[in-house]
N, C-alpha and C positions, 0 to 999 in steps of 0.2 A: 588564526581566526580570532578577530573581538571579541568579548565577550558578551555585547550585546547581539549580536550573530549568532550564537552561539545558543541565543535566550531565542532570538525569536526563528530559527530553527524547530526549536524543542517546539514554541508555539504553534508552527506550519503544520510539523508533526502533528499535534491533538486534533487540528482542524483536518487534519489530510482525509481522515473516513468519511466526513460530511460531505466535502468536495468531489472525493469518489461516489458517494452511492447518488449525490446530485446530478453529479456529470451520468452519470449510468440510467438513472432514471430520467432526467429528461433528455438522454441521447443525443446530447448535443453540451457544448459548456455550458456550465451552469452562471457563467454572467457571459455576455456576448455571445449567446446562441447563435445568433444569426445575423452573414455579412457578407459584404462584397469585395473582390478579390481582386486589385486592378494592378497591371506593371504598368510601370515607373520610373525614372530617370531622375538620377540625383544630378545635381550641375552642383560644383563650388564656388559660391559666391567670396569666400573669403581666400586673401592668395598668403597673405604672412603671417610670423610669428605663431602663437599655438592653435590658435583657430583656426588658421591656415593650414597648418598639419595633418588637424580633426578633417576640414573641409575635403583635402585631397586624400584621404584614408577611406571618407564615406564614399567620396564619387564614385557611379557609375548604376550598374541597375538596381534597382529592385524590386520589391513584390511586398504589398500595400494590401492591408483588411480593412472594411469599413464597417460597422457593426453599432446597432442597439446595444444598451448595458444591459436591457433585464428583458424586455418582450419578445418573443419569436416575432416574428415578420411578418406573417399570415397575410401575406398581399396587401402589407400597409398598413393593415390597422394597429400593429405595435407602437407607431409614432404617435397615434392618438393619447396615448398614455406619458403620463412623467416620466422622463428617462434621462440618462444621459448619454452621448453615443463618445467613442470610440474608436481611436487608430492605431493599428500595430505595425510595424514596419521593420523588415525585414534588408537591411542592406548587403547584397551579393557579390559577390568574384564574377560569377556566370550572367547571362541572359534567361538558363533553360528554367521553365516556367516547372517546379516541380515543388511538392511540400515538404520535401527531404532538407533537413538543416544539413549545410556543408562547411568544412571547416574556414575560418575565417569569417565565416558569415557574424552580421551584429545585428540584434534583435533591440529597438525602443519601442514601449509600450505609450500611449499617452490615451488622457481622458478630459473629457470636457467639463475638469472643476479644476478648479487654480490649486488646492489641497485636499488631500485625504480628506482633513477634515468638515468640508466643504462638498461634500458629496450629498449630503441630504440638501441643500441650499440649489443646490446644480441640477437638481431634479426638476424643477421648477425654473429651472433662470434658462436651460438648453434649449440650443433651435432644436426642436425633434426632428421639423422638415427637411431640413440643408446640412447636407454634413460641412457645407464652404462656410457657414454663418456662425462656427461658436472656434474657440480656440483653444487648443488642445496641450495638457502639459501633462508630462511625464511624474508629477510629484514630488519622487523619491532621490534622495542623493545617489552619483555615480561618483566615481574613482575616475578622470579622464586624464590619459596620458599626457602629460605636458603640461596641462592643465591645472591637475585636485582636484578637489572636488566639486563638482558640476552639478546644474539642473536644467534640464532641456523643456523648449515647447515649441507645438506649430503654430503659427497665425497663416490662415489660408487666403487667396485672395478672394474681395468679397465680390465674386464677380455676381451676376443677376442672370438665375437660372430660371425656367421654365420644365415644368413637367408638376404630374397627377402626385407624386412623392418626392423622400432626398434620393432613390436610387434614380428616378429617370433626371432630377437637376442635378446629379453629379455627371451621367451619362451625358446627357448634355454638355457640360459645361468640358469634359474630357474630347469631345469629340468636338467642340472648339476652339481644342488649345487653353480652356482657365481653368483647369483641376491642378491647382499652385498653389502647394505647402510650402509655405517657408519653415527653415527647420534653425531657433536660436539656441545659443547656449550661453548662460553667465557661473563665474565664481560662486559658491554661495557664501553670504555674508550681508551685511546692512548697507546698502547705497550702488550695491554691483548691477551695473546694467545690463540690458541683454545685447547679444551680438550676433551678427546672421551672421550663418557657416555653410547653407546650402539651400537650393530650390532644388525641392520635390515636385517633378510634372506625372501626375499621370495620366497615362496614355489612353487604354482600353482595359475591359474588364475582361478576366480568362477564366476561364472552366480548369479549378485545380479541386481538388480531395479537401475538403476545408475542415473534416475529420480528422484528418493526418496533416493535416497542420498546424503546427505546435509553435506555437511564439514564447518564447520567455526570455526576461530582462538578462538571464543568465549564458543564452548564447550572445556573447563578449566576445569576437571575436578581431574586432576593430578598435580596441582599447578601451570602451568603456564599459566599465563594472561596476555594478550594483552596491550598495554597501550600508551598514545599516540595520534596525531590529528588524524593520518593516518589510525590508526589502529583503532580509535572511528567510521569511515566514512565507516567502513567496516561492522558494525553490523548493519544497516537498510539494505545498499545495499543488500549485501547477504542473508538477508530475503527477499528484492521484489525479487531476482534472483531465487529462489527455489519458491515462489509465483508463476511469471510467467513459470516456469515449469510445477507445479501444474496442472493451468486453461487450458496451452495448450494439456496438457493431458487429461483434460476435454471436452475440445471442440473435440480434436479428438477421445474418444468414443462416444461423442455425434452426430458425424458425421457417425461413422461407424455402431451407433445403426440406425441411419436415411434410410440408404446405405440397412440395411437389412430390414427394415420394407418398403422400395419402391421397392425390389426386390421382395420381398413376398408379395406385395399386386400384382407386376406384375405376379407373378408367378399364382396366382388365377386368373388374370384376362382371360392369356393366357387358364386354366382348360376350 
């Protein structure tokens, strides 16, 4: 392991307790609370040499989040606010719609600012309404087989949706065939261009446990890995943050099992 890995490790670490009692306290993550869950269907647009390789590695299903960075959802009105949204994606072996990581599976994260350091700027510059209308990058350097190292992004197509929010014009726009991420990759370095390696279509939205589902840059299972101070500070955090989802999931059936055994002891007393 690098040494700056190694640094920002140590940093995930100091930060992991705030990530935990965030995640726990607002019972849900503490960035991307709340999202939509749709399978997906990778195609390879690319056939030779290393992009080619990546292309036919990713093909075939997956399972796709679509998420707000900071508002709960509250029937909409989180888009009202600056934000930026959000796409995780999950590329699979299987079809089976579940939230369980399986080996082989490759987890990329991306968000709607061009740089880390561009996230305050992207709060203001992001469509809130359309998740089809802003462009999505990963940031962080990967390690890609064949490749080196890499930097990926989506550009979606700008198709023209209708609907009251982005969840009904993405519904929409899926349920006519134009929910189309393109998924690039370039070298990184000065003058490196990007290169399509795959469309993403997705299909329909499914009802999965979005609790127990755990995205991180670290399930690598399709050759691209993480690499990096940034991207080292990311593999504790995003375990306390699934952590504290966990416990408050916990505590709240331990609350509702409480809620019925006080009811039902009222219930007899009233007999």
């Amino acid at each position: 392991m690098r040494i700056r890995e190694v640094i920002g490790r140590v940093i995930g670490g100091a930060l992991s307790p705030l990530v935990l009692g965030g995640s726990f306290l607002r019972a849900a993550r503490l960035f991307h609370p709340d999202g939509v869950v749709y399978c997906a269907g990778v195609k390879a647009l690319a056939v030779e040499g290393e992009v080619g390789a990546l292309a036919q590695r990713l093909a075939g299903p997956a399972l796709v989040r679509l998420s707000g960075g900071m508002w709960r959802w509250r029937g909409g009105k989180g888009e009202r606010r600056p934000d930026v949204l959000g796409i995780s994606m999950r590329f699979r072996a299987s079809e089976e719609i579940t939230p369980l990581v399986s080996p082989g599976d490759q987890d990329l994260l991306f968000v709607s600012a061009r740089r880390f350091a561009l996230l305050p700027v992207a709060l203001f510059t992001t469509n809130r309404r359309d998740f089809l209308a802003n462009d999505y990058y990963a940031q962080l350097p990967f390690d890609v087989a064949g490749l080196g190292r890499a930097e990926f992004r989506l550009i979606p197509m700008r198709a023209a949706t209708v609907g009251q929010n982005r969840r009904e014009r993405l519904e929409c726009a899926a349920a006519a065939g134009l929910a189309l991420l393109r998924l690039e990759v370039r070298r990184r370095g000065l003058r490196k261009r990007w290169m399509a390696v795959a469309d993403v279509v997705l299909y329909e939205a499914v009802d999965v446990d979005q609790k127990a589902l755990h995205f991180s840059p670290f399930h690598a299972g399709r050759g691209i890995v993480p690499r990096g101070l940034l991207q080292a500070t990311r593999r504790p955090t995003y375990a306390a943050g699934y952590l504290g989802r966990l416990l408050a999931r916990t505590r709240g059936r331990g609350a509702a099992r409480g809620a019925r055994r006080a009811g039902g002891a009222g219930g007899a007393r009233g007999q």
